[in-house]
C-alpha positions in Angstrom: 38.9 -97.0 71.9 43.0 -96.7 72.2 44.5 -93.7 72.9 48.3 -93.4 71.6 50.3 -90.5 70.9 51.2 -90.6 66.9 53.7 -87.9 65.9 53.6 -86.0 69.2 49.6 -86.1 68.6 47.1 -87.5 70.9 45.2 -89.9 68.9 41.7 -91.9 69.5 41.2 -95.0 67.0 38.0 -96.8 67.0 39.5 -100.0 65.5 39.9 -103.8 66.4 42.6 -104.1 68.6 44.1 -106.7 66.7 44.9 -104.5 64.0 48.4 -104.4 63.0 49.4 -101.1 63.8 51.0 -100.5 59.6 47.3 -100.5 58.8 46.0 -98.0 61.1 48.9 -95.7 60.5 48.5 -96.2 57.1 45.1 -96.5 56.2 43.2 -94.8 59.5 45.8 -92.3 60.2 47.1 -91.4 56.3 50.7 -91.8 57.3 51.8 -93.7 53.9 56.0 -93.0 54.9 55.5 -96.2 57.0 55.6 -99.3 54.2 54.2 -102.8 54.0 57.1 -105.0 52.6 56.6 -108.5 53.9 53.9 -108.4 56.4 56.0 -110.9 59.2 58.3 -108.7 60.4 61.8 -109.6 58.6 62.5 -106.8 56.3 62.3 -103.8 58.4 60.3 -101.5 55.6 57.5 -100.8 58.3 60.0 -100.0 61.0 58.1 -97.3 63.4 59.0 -96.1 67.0 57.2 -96.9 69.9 58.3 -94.9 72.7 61.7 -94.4 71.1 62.3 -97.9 70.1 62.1 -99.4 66.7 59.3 -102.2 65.9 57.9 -103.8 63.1 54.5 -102.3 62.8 53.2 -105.2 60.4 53.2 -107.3 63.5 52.6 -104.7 66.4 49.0 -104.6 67.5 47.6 -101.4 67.9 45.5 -103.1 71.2 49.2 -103.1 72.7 49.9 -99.6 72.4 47.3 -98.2 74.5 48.9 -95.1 75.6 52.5 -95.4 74.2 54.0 -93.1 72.0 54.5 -93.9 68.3 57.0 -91.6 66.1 57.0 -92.8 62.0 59.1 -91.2 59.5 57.0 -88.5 59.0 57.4 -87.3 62.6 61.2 -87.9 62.9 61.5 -84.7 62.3 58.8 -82.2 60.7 60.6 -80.7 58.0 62.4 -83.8 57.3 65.7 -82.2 58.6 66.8 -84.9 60.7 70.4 -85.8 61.2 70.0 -89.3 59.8 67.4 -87.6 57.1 70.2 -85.4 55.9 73.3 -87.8 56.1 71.0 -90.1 53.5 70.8 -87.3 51.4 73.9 -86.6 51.1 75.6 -90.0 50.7 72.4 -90.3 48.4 72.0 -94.1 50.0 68.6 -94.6 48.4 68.4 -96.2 44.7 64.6 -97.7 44.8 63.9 -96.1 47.9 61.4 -98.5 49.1 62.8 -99.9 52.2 64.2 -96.2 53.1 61.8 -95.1 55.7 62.5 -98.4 57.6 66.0 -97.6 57.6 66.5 -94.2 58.6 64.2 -95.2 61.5 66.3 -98.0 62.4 68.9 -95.7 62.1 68.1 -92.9 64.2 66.7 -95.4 67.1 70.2 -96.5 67.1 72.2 -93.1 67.3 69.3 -92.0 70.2 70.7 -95.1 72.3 74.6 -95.0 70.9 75.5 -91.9 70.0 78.9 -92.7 68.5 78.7 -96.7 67.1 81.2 -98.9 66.0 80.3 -100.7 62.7 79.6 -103.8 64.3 76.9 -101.9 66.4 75.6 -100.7 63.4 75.4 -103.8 61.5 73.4 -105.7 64.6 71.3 -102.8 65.1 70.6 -102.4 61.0 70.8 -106.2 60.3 66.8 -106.7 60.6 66.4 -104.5 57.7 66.8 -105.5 54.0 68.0 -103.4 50.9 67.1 -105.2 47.7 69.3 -102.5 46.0 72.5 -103.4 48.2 73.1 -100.5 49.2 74.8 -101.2 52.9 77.9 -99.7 52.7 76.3 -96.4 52.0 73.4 -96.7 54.9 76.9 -97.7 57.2 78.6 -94.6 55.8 75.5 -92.2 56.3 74.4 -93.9 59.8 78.7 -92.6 60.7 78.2 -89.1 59.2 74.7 -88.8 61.1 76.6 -89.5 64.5 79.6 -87.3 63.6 76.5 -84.4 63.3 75.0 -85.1 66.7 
């Protein structure tokens, strides 16, 4: 058994330990915001945050969370009314959307840790995470209007 925190809820999974923690929030725990895009940790899509810092969940073994806390997009905030949330909205950065959740979570682990970044903080701390649609200039303006909020 491994007890973990998911979304400010104390969770018990009766799984393999070497599960990669994507699959038990996704297919154990129902939380389908969190997405599989390559499955060895270089595109960001299933970017998660355990105790407050971002990870790749594809390659995070849920054996190595044994009480830690773990926040996805769907507990960033519960009516989906945080800062970051809202600045994506409305710099409407999403075209596909696929890789979105990833981002806003990279995103928001940033402005916890630098409230006010330059754009070369925010391209290191957004440069693990790809955007097939290109849309970087409007993640960097949304990630400035999120901290100008805060």
């Amino acid at each position: 058994m491994i007890d973990i925190t998911v979304n400010g809820e104390a969770r018990r999974l009766d799984l393999d330990p070497e599960m990669p923690l994507l699959w038990a929030l996704r297919d154990h725990l129902e939380l389908t915001g969190t997405k599989y895009g390559c499955g060895i940790a270089q595109c960001g899509a299933c970017t998660v945050h355990v105790d407050g810092a971002p990870v790749r969940s594809c390659q995070t073994r849920i054996g190595d969370l044994q009480g830690r806390r773990v926040t996805t997009i769907e507990g960033l905030h519960r009516e989906g009314r945080h800062p970051v949330q809202l600045a994506w909205i409305e710099a409407q950065v999403p075209q596909c959307g696929y890789c979105q959740s990833g981002q806003i979570m990279s995103a928001a682990a940033l402005l916890a840790r630098t409230p006010r970044p330059t754009d070369a903080e925010i391209d290191a701390a957004m440069a693990g995470n790809l955007c097939r649609c290109g849309t970087y200039q409007r993640i960097r303006a949304a990630i400035r209007a999120a901290s100008s909020r805060a």
